[in-house]
N, C-alpha and C positions, 0 to 999 in steps of 0.2 A: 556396618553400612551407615552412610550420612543419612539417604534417602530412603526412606520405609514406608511409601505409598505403593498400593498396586497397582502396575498401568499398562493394563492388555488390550485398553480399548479408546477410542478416543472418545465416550463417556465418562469414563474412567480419570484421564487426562483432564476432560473440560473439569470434574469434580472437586479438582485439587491445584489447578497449577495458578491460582489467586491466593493458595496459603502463606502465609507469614511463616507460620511455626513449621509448616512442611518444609520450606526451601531453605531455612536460615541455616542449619548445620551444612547443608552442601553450600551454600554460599561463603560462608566460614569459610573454608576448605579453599575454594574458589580464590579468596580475595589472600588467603592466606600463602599462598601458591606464588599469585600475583604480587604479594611483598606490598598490600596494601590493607588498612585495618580497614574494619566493618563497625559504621555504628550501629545499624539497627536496618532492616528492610523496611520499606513503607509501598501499601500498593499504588501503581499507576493507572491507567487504561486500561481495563482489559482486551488482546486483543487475542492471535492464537498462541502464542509461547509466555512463559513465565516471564513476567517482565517486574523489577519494582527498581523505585528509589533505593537510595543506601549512599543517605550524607551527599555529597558531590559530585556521585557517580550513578549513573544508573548500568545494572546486571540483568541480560536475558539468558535465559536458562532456554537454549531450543527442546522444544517437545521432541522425547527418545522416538525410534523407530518404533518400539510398543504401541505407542498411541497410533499406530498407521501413516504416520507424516511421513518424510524424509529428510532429516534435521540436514541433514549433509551441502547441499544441494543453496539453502535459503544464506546459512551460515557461511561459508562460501562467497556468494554475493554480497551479502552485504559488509563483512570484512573486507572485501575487495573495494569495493564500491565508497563505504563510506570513507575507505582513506584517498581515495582518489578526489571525492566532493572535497577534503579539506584541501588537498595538494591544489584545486582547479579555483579554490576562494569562495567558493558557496556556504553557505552558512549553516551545520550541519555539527551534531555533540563531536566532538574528539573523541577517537577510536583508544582506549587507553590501554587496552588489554583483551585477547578470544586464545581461544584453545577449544579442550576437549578434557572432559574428566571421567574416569571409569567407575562405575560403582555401582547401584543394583544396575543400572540401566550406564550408557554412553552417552552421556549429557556435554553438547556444544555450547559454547559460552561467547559473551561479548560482553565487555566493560568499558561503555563511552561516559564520557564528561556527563553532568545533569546541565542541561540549558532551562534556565527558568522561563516559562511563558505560556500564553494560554492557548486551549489546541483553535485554531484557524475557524472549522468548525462551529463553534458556541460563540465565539469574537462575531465571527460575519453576520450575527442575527442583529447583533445593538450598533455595529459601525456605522457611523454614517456615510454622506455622499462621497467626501471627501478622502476619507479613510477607504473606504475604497476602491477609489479611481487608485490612490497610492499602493494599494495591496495588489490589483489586479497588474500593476505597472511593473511593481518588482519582482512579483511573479513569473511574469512573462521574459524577465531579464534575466534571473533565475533558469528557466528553462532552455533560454536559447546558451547560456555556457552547460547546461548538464547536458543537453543533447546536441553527442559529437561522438565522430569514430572513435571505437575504443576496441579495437582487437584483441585479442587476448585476454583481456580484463577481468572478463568472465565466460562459463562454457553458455555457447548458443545453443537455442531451444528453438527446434522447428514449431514454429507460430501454427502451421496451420491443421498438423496432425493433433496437437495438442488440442484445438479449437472443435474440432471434427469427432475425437475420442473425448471429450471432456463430458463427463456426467452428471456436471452442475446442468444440462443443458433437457435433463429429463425430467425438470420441474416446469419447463414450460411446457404451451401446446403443443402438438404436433406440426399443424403449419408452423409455426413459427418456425419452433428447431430448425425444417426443412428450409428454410428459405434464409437463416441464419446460416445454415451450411452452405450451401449454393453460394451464397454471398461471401462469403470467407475464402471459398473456393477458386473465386475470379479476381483476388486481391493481390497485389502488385507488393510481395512482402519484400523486393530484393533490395533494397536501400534501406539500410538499417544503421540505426543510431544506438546511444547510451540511453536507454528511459526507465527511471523510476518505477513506473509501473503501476503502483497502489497513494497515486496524490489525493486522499481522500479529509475529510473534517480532522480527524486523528492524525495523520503523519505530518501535518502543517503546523508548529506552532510560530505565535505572535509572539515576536520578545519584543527586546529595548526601540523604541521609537517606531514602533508597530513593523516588524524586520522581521520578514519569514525566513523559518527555519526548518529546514528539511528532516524527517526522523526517519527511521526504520526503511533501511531498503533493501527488504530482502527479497523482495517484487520483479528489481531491477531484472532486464534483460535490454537483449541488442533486438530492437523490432523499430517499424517506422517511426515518423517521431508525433504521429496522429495516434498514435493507441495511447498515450499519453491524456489523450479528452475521455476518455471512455470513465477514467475513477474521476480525473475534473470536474464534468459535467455532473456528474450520476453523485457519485457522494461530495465530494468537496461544496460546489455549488448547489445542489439539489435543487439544480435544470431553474434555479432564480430568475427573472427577465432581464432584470436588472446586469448580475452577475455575466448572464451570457452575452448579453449586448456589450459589455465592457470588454469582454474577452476576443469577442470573434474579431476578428481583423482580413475577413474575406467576406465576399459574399452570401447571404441569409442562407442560402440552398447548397453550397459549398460546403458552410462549415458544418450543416445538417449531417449533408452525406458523409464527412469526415468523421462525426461523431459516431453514426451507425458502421461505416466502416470498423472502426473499434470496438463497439457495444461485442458484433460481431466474429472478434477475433482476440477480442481481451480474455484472459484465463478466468476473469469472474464477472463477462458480461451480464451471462443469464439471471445472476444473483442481482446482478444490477437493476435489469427490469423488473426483476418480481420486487425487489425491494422500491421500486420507482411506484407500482400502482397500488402496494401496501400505502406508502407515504400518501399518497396526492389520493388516496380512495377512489381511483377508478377501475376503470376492468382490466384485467389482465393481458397484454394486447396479444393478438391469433395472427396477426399478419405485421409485415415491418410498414406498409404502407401506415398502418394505425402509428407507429411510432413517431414515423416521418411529420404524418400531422401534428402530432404532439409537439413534437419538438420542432416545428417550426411555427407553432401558436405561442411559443415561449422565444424563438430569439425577435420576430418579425409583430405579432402579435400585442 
């Protein structure tokens, strides 16, 4: 066996899947496969799957079914996804190689180009004014070619059963959840586009002449093209005055309710707010009206 880790658990999994000396022999194997040499792994971000450098290419190893994910499903999307971003001209690593390889565990694989640049994220804290109004412009240009009908592309995910069963949502309060669901409930999911899903500090890097660069889309699904604000807002920008003023291009109360509509119906809203009043050290909000204030003391305010 390549891989001699035990992974029953997604403890287990978070344990080990930043190893160097863990994953090099299945990556070996991997690139060897693929009729490409290996000079050496180097770690990247961590986010949930094995991800590292190696020379020119970066290799994600999806987390087995052991660790309780479903590798299937992510991998999938974004094989799909990210050759479609190259075929449509957005600026996204080159797909060079995915499969699957059998060994203690079924390990899915992806081997894109390395894009050198730095993650969106830690850039937007030093950029100044002008950098970006340019960031927020390309962005925005960015988005409007990724979200478009894409049938088949990838398999649809009912938005709303997922939102309603989702058990990120038993970390908040009780009103809230309740009124998260209810709101979810009365949402208008039938117009559905191509969205990303997870535009967070991490999947955005700054390359050459400050040029965003789209990464990891294994997020991607066909949902409105508003749930798109929800990782924007929350991680990307972390709700900045600045940032959201540049961005909105509707009405102050509009793009509000746009964004809670998502918060709402995003697969990791809930994670979103609690991680929103950890940041900003305020209370944890019980009702969406407390949000609504929030974030319109930040676009308007």
């Amino acid at each position: 066996m390549l891989f001699n880790e035990p992974i029953d658990s997604w403890s287990e999994w978070g344990a080990i899947f930043q190893s160097i000396e863990a994953f090099t022999p299945l990556a070996k194997e991997i690139f060897h496969r693929e009729g490409l040499a290996l000079p050496g792994l180097e770690n990247l971000t961590p986010g949930t799957n094995a991800v590292f450098r190696a020379g020119d290419y970066v290799v994600k190893i999806f987390a087995p079914r052991e660790s309780g994910m479903e590798p299937q499903m992510d991998y999938s999307n974004e094989s799909a996804v990210c050759g479609a971003l190259t075929r449509w001209g957005i600026s996204t690593p080159r797909l060079i190689a995915h499969g699957m390889i059998q060994d203690t565990y079924l390990f899915y694989y992806l081997i894109t180009e390395y894009c050198p640049g730095k993650e969106a994220g830690t850039w937007l804290e030093s950029a100044g004014p002008g950098q970006l109004e340019g960031f927020i412009r390309q962005l925005k240009g960015l988005l409007q070619t990724l979200h478009r009908p894409a049938e088949g592309l990838i398999p649809p995910v009912d938005l709303l059963v997922r939102a309603l069963d989702n058990p990120r949502l038993e970390r908040l309060p009780v009103s809230l959840r309740d009124e998260m669901a209810e709101r979810a409930a009365r949402l208008d999911l039938t117009d559905t586009l191509l969205v990303h899903g997870d535009l967070t500090g991490e999947n955005i890097l700054i390359g050459a002449n400050n040029r965003p660069i789209i990464i990891d889309c294994a997020d991607s699904c066909m949902a409105p093209w508003w749930y798109e604000l929800a990782p924007l807002v929350f991680e990307l920008f972390h709700c900045r005055r600045d940032l959201l003023r540049l961005f909105a291009d509707t009405n102050p109360e509009v793009f509000v309710e746009q964004i809670m509509d998502a918060v709402c119906i995003h697969d990791f809203g809930a994670n979103m707010l609690w991680d929103l009043a950890e940041r900003e050290k305020v209370p944890y909000f019980s009702h969406l009206t407390e949000l609504r204030d929030f974030l319109l003391s930040r676009v308007c305010g």
